[in-house]
C-alpha positions as CSV (number, residue, x, y, z in Angstrom):
1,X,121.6,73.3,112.5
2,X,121.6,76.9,110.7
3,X,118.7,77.8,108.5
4,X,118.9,78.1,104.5
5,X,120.6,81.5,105.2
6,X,122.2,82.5,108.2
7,X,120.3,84.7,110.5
8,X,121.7,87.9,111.7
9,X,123.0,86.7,115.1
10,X,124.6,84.0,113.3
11,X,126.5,86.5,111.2
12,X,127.3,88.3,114.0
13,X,129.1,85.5,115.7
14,X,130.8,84.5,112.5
15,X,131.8,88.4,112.6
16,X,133.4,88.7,116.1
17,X,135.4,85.2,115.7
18,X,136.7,86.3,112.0
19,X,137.6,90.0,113.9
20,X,138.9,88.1,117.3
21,X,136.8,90.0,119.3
22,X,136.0,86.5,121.7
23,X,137.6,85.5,124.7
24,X,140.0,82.3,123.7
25,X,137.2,79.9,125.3
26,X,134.3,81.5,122.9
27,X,136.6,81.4,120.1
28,X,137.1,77.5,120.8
29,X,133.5,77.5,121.3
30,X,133.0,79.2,118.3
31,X,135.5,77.1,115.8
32,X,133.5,73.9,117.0
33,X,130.2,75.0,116.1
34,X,131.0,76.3,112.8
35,X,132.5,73.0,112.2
36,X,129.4,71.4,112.9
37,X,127.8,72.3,109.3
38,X,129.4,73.2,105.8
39,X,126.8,76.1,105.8
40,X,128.6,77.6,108.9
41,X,132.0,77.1,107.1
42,X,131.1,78.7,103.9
43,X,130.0,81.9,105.5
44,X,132.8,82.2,107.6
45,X,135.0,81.7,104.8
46,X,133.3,84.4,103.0
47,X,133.4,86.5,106.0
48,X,137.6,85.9,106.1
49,X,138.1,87.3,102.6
50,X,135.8,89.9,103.4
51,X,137.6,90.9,106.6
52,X,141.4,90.3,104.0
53,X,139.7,93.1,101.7
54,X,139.1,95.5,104.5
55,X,142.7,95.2,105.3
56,X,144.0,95.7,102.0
57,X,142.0,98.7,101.6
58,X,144.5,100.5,104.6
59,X,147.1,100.6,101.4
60,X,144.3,101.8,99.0
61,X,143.2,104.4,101.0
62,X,146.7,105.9,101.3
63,X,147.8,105.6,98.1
64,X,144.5,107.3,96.6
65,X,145.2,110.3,98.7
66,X,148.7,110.8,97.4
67,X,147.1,110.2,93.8
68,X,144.9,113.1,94.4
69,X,147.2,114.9,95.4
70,X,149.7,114.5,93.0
71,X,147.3,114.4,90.1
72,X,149.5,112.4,87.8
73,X,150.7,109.7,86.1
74,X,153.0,109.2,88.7
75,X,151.1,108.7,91.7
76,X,148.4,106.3,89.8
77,X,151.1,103.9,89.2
78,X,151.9,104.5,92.8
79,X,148.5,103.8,94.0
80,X,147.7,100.6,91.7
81,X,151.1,98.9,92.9
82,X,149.8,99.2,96.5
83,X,146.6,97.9,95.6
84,X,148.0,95.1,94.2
85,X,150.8,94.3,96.7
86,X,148.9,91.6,97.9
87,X,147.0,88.5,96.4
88,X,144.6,88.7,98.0
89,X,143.3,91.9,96.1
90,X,140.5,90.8,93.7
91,X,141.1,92.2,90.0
92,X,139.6,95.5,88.8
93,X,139.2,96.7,85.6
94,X,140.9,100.5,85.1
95,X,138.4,102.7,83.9
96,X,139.6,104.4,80.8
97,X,141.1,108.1,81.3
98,X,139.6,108.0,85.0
99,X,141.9,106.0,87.4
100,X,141.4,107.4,90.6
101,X,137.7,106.1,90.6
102,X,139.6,102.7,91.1
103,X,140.2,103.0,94.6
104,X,136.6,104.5,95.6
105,X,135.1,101.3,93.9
106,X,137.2,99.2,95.8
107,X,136.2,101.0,99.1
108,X,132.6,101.3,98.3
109,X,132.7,97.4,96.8
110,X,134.1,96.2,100.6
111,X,131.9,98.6,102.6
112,X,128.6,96.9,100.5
113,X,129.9,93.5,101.2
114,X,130.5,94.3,105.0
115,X,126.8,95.5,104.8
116,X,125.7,92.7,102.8
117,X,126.9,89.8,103.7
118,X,127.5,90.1,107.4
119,X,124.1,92.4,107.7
120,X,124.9,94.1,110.2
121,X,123.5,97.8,111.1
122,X,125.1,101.0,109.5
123,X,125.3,103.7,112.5
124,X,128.9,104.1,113.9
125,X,127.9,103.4,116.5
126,X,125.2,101.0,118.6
127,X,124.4,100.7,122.6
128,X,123.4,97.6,124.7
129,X,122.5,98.2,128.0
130,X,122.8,95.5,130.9
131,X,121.0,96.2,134.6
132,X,121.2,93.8,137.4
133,X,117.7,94.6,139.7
134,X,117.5,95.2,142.8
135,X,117.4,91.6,144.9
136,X,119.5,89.9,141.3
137,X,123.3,89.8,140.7
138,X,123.9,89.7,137.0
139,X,127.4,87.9,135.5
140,X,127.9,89.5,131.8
141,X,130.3,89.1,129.2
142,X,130.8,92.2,126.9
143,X,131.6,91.6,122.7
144,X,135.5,92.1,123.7
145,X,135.6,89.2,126.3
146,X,135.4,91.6,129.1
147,X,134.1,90.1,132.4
148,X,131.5,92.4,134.3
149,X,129.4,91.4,137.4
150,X,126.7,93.9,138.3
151,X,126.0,94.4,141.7
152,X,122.3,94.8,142.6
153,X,120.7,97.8,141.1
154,X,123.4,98.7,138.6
155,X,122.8,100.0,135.0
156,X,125.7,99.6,132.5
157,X,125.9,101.3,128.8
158,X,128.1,99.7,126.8
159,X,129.2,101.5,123.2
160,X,129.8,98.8,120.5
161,X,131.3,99.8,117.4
162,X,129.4,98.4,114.0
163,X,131.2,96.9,111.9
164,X,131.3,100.3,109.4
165,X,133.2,101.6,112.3
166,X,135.5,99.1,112.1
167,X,136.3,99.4,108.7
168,X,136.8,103.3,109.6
169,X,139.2,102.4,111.9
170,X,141.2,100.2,110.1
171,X,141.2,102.5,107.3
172,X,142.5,105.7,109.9
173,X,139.4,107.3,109.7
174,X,138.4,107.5,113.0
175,X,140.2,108.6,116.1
176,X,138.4,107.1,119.1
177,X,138.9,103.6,119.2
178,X,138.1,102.8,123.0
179,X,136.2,100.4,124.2
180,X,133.6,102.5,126.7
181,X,131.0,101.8,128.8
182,X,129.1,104.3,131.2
183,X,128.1,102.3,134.7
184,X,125.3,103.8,137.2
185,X,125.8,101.6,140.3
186,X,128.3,99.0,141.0
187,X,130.5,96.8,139.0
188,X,133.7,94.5,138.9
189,X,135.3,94.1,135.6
190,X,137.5,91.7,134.1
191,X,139.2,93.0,131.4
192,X,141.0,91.4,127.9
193,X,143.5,94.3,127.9
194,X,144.6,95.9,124.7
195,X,146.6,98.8,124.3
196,X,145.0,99.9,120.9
197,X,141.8,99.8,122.0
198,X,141.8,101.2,125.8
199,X,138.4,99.8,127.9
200,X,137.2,102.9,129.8
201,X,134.6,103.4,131.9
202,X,133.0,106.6,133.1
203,X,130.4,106.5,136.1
204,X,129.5,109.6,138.2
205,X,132.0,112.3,136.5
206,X,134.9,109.9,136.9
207,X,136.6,107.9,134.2
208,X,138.9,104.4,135.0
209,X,141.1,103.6,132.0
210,X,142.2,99.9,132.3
211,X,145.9,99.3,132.3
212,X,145.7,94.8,132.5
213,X,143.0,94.5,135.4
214,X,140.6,93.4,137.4
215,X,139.0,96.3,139.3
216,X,135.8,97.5,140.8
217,X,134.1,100.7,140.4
218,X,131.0,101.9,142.3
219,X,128.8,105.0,142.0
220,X,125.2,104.8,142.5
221,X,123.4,108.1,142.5
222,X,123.2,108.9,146.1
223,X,126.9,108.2,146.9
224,X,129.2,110.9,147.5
225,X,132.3,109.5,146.3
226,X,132.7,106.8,143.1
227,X,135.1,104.6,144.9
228,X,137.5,102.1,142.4
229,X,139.1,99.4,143.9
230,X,142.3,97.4,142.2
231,X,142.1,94.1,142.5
232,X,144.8,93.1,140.1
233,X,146.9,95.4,137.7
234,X,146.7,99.0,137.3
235,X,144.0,101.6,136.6
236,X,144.3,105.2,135.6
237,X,141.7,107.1,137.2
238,X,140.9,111.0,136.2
239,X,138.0,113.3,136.6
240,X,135.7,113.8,133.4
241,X,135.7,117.6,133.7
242,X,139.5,117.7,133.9
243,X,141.0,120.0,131.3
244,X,142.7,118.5,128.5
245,X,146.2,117.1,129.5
246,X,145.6,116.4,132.5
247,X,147.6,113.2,133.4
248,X,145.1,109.8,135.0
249,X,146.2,108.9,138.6
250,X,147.8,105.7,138.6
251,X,145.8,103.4,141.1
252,X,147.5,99.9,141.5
253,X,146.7,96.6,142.7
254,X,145.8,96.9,146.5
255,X,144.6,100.6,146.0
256,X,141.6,102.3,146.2
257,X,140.9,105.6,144.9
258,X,138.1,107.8,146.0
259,X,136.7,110.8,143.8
260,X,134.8,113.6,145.4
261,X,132.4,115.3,142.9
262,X,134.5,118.3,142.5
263,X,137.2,116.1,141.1
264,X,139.8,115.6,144.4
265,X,141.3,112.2,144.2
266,X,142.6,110.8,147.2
267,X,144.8,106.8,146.9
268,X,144.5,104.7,149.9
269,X,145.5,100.9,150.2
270,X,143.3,98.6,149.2
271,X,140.4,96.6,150.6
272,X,139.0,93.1,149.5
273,X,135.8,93.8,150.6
274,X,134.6,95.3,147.5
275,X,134.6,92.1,145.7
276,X,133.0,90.0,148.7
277,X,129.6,90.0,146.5
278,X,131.4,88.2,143.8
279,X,131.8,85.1,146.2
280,X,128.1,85.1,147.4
281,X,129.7,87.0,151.1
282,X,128.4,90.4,152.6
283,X,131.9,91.5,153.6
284,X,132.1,95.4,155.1
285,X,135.1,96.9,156.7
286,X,134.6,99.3,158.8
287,X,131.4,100.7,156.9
288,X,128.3,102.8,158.6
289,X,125.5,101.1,159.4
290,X,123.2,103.3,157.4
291,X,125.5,102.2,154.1
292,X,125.4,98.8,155.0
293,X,121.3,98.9,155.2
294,X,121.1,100.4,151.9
295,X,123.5,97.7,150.6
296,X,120.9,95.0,152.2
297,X,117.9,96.9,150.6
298,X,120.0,96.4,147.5
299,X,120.6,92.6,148.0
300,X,117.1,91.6,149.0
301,X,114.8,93.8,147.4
302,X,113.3,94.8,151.0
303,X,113.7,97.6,152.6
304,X,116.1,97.7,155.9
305,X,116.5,101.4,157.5
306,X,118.7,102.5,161.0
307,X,116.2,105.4,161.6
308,X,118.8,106.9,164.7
309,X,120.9,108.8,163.1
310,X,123.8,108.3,166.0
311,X,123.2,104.5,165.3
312,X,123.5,104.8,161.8
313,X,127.0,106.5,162.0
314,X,128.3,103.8,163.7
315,X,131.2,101.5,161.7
316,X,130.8,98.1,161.2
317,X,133.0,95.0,160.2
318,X,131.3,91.9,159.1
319,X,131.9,88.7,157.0
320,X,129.2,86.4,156.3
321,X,127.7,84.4,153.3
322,X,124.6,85.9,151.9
323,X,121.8,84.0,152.5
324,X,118.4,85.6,153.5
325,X,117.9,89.2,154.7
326,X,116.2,88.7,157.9
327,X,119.6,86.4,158.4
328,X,121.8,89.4,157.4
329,X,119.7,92.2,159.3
330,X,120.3,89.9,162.4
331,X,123.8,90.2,161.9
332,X,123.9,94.2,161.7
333,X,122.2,94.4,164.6
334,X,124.3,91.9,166.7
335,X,127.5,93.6,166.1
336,X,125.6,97.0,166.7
337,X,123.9,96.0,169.9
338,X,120.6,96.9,168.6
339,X,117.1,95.1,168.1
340,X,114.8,94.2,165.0
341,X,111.2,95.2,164.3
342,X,109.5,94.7,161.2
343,X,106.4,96.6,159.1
344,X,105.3,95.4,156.4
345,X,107.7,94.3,154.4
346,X,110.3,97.3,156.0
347,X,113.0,95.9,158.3
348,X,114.1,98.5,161.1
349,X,117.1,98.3,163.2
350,X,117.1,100.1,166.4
351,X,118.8,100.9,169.5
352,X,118.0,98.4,172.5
């Protein structure tokens, strides 16, 4: 049951249902539980007409520049039949001799009950960050349904628009309405496509644009490539630095594009090992051993090295659940002929 008010993060949820920022499971989720008490259904009742106002002030806005502009009788009577084209307008009183101050009341009356009622924060802008340690895979689902699984030791930045933003966007105001999130590590993502709001993500001097996918995109800060993989769909993938025009490289499903860090992008077929982790496998094709020991370190926590450097160069194809690291370690060195030792907690694999 909700307190005598509702607390913030119940506003918030009351917020992205009335919005339809929720996957169609939360928003069933979401219905239900605001069912379960009249409190719940007043405020998001309240939130509704809040969230009608917002969208009648599109027509406000437009019609109170032309007033300006015009400066006359002419466009007032312009601008107050748009504002009232819909019943759902609430009814103003005209201040006398001084009707263009109609339409900033009504904006600065919806932005106050945005702030108000759903009270939430004022920047255009907020941040939530999401890491997955090293030795922990980490399943998250971002405000706009997106699916991401973090692979071990990946930091993601997501950019989350306030709600102020939102009004500036459904007023025109603003121009950037992506959805973008900046990833340091490895991630698969899941992605409620919408082509008003693009989801893009930028990691290592590379940005993916989502086109309706499932894709994977990998750049810690010691690799020399950000690889993305396309699972399903279609992603357009470009280099940050490119100048201004500059068309994305289509990547589709069964692709996988590799950008150097001067910008070259080379398209290969694809490879379903990148999303192995997601199904609890360690699945590498044809990788070098010394990647493959970082990727262990990764999965574990504990450190696993290939200190010969003609060993470590060596490709490697293996498929196996993941289960313990002295398990997987024994694995590596079985297809590579070699031999274990351990010190400490370090786990070395070695020629015969």
């Amino acid at each position: 049951m909700m307190a005598d008010q509702p607390t913030p993060a119940d506003w918030a949820r009351i917020a992205r249902h009335v919005a339809g920022d929720e996957s169609p499971t939360d928003a069933r989720a979401t219905h239900a539980w605001i069912r379960e008490d009249p409190r719940r259904a007043a405020a998001a009742e309240s939130a509704r007409r809040i969230w009608a106002l917002t969208g009648d002030l599109t027509a406000a806005a437009r019609a109170q520049n032309l007033l300006r502009a015009a400066q006359s009788d002419a466009g007032w009577h312009r601008m107050r039949a748009r504002l009232h084209a819909s019943d759902r307008t609430p009814d103003f009183v005209e201040p006398p001799g001084r009707p263009w101050r109609l339409a900033v009341r009504v904006a600065a009356l919806a932005a106050a009950m945005l702030v108000t009622v759903v009270g939430l924060d004022l920047p255009g802008e907020r941040h939530r960050t999401y890491t997955a340690p090293v030795g922990s895979r980490v399943t998250v689902f971002l405000p706009d349904g997106t699916r991401a699984d973090l692979h071990p030791g990946t930091r993601l930045d997501v950019a989350l628009a306030s709600p102020v933003a939102a009004l500036r966007r459904r007023l025109g105001l603003a121009a950037d309405v992506s959805r973008r999130v900046s990833l340091a590590g490895e991630a698969v993502f899941t992605v409620r496509h919408d082509s008003a709001r693009p989801f893009r993500v930028t990691a290592g001097g590379t940005v993916a644009e989502d086109l309706g996918t499932v894709f994977s995109v990998r750049a810690y800060p010691e690799d020399e490539r950000v690889r993305i993989v396309v699972a399903e769909g279609e992603v357009g993938v470009r280099s940050a630095s490119a100048p201004a025009g500059v068309e994305a490289v289509r990547v589709v499903s069964g692709q996988v594009a590799e950008v150097s860090r001067t910008g070259e992008i080379a398209v290969r077929s694809g490879e379903a090992a990148s999303f192995g982790w997601t199904r609890d496998r360690l699945v590498f094709r044809r990788e070098r051993a010394r990647d493959v020991a970082v990727a262990l370190s990764r999965w574990f926590g504990r450190p696993v090295l290939v200190p010969d450097a003609a060993l470590a160069d060596r490709r490697i194809t293996l498929d196996q659940p993941i289960t313990s690291v002295d398990a997987a370690a024994a694995a590596v060195a079985a297809v590579l002929g070699a031999s274990l030792t351990e010190h400490g907690d370090t786990i070395r694999i070695l020629r015969p």
